[in-house]
C-alpha positions as CSV (number, residue, x, y, z in Angstrom):
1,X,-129.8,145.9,149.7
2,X,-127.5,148.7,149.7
3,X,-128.5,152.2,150.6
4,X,-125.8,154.2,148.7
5,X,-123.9,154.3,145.6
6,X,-120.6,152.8,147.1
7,X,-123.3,149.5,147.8
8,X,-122.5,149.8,151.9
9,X,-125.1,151.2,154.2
10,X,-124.5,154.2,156.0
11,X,-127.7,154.5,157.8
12,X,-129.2,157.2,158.8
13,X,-128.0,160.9,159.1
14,X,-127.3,163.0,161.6
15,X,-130.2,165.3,160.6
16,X,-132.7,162.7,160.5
17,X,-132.1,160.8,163.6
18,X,-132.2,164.5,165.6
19,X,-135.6,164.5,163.4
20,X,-136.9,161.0,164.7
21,X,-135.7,162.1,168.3
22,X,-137.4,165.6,168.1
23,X,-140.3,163.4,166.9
24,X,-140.3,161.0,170.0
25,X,-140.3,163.6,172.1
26,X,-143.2,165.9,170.5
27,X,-145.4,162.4,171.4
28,X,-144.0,162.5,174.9
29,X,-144.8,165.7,175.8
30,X,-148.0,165.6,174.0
31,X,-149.3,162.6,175.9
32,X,-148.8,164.3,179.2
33,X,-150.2,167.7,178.7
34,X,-154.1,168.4,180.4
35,X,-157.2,169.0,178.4
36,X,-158.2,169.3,174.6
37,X,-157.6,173.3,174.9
38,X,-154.9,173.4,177.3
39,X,-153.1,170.5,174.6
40,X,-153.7,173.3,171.7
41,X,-152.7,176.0,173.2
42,X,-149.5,174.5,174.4
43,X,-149.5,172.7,170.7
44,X,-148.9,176.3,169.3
45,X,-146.5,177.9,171.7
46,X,-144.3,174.9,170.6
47,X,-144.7,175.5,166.9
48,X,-144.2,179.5,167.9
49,X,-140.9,178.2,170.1
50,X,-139.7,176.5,166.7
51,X,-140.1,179.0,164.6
52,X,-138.6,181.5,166.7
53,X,-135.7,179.2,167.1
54,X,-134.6,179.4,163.7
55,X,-132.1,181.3,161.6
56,X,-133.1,184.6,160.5
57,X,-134.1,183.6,156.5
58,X,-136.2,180.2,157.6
59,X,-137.8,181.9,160.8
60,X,-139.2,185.4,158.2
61,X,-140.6,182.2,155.7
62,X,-141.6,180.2,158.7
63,X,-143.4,183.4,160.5
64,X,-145.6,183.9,157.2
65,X,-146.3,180.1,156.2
66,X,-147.8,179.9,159.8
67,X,-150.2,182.9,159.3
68,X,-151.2,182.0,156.4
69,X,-151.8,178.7,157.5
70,X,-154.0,179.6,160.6
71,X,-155.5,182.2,158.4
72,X,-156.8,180.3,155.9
73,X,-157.2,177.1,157.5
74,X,-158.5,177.7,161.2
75,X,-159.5,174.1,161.4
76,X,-156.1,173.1,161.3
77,X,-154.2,172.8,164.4
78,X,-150.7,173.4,164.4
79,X,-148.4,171.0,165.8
80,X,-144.8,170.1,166.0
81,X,-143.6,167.1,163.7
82,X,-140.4,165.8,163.7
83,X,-139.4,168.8,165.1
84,X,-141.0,170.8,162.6
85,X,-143.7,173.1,162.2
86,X,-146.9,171.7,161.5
87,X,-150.9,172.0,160.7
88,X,-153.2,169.0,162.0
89,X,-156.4,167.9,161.1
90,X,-158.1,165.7,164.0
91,X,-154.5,165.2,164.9
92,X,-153.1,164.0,161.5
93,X,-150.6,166.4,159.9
94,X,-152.2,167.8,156.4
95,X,-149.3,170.4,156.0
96,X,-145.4,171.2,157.4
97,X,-143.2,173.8,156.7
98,X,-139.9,172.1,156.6
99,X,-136.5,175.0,157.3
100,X,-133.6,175.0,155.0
101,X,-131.2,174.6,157.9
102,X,-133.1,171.2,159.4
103,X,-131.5,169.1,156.6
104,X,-128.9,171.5,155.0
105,X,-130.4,171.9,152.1
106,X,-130.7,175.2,149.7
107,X,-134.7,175.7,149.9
108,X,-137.4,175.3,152.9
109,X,-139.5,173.1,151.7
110,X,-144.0,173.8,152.5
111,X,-145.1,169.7,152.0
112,X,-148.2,168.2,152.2
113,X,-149.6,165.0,153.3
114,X,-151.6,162.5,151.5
115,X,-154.6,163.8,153.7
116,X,-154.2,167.4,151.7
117,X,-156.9,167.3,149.1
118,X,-154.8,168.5,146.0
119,X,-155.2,165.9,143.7
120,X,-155.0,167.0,140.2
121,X,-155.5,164.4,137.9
122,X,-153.2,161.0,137.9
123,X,-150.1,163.3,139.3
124,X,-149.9,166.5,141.5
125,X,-147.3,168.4,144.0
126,X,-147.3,167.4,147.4
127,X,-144.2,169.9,148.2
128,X,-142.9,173.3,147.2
129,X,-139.2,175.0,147.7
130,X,-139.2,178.3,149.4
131,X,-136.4,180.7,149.5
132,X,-139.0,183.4,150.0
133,X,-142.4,183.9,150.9
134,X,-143.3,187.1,148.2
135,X,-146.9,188.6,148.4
136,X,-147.1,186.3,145.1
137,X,-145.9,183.2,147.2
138,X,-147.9,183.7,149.9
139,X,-151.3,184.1,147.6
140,X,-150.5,180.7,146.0
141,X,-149.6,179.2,149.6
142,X,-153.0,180.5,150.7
143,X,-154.6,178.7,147.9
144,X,-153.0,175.6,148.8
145,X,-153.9,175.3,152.0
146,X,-157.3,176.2,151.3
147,X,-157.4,173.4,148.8
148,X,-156.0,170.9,151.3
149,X,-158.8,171.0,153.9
């Protein structure tokens, strides 16, 4: 089974194996943190952390995604995932907000899990592209995330 066109496989980039590393260690450090509240409250100062961390375009999108997020969706607890920001529902991620510069690409991506409840009919969306988060954007994010929980 090949994994490219060329038929040889290349394996895995260097984006996603710094994903499945950042991912590793967001279990570590979870595991070893103290109670339920102290675990959420560390939970967010890492998703904050990662946010802030990023370039100027993905940290304005990133900074709005997340209030809308805990805004509309207080139930969900946000959480790194693969070294990205995420929103968790009795742990399982329902949402992420995914930055442009993580895999090089031209758009951040706002994805959604098969947990998210936003079936619609025999095919839906499960992720959007984002090169900005508009008042417009936002109000359809909101509605999204409402939908999902």
């Amino acid at each position: 089974m090949s994994g490219t066109v060329s038929g040889t496989y290349e394996g895995f980039t260097a984006e996603e194996r710094a994903a499945m590393k950042a991912h590793a260690a967001d279990v570590k450090k979870a595991a070893g943190r103290g109670s339920k509240a102290e675990k959420a409250a560390e939970a967010e100062r890492d998703v904050l952390a990662k946010i802030a961390e990023m370039r100027d375009s993905d940290r304005v999108m990133a900074e709005r995604v997340h209030a809308v997020v805990t805004a509309e969706a207080p139930e969900l607890a946000p959480k790194l995932w693969y070294g990205m920001p995420a929103y968790a529902l009795d742990g399982k991620v329902v949402c992420f907000f995914q930055s442009a510069e993580k895999f090089k690409a031209r758009y951040a991506t706002l994805g959604f899990s098969d947990l998210a409840k936003l079936d619609d009919g025999p095919m839906w969306a499960a992720g959007f592209a984002l090169t900005e988060v508009t008042d417009e954007a936002e109000a359809r994010i909101a509605e999204l995330v409402r939908r999902a929980v």
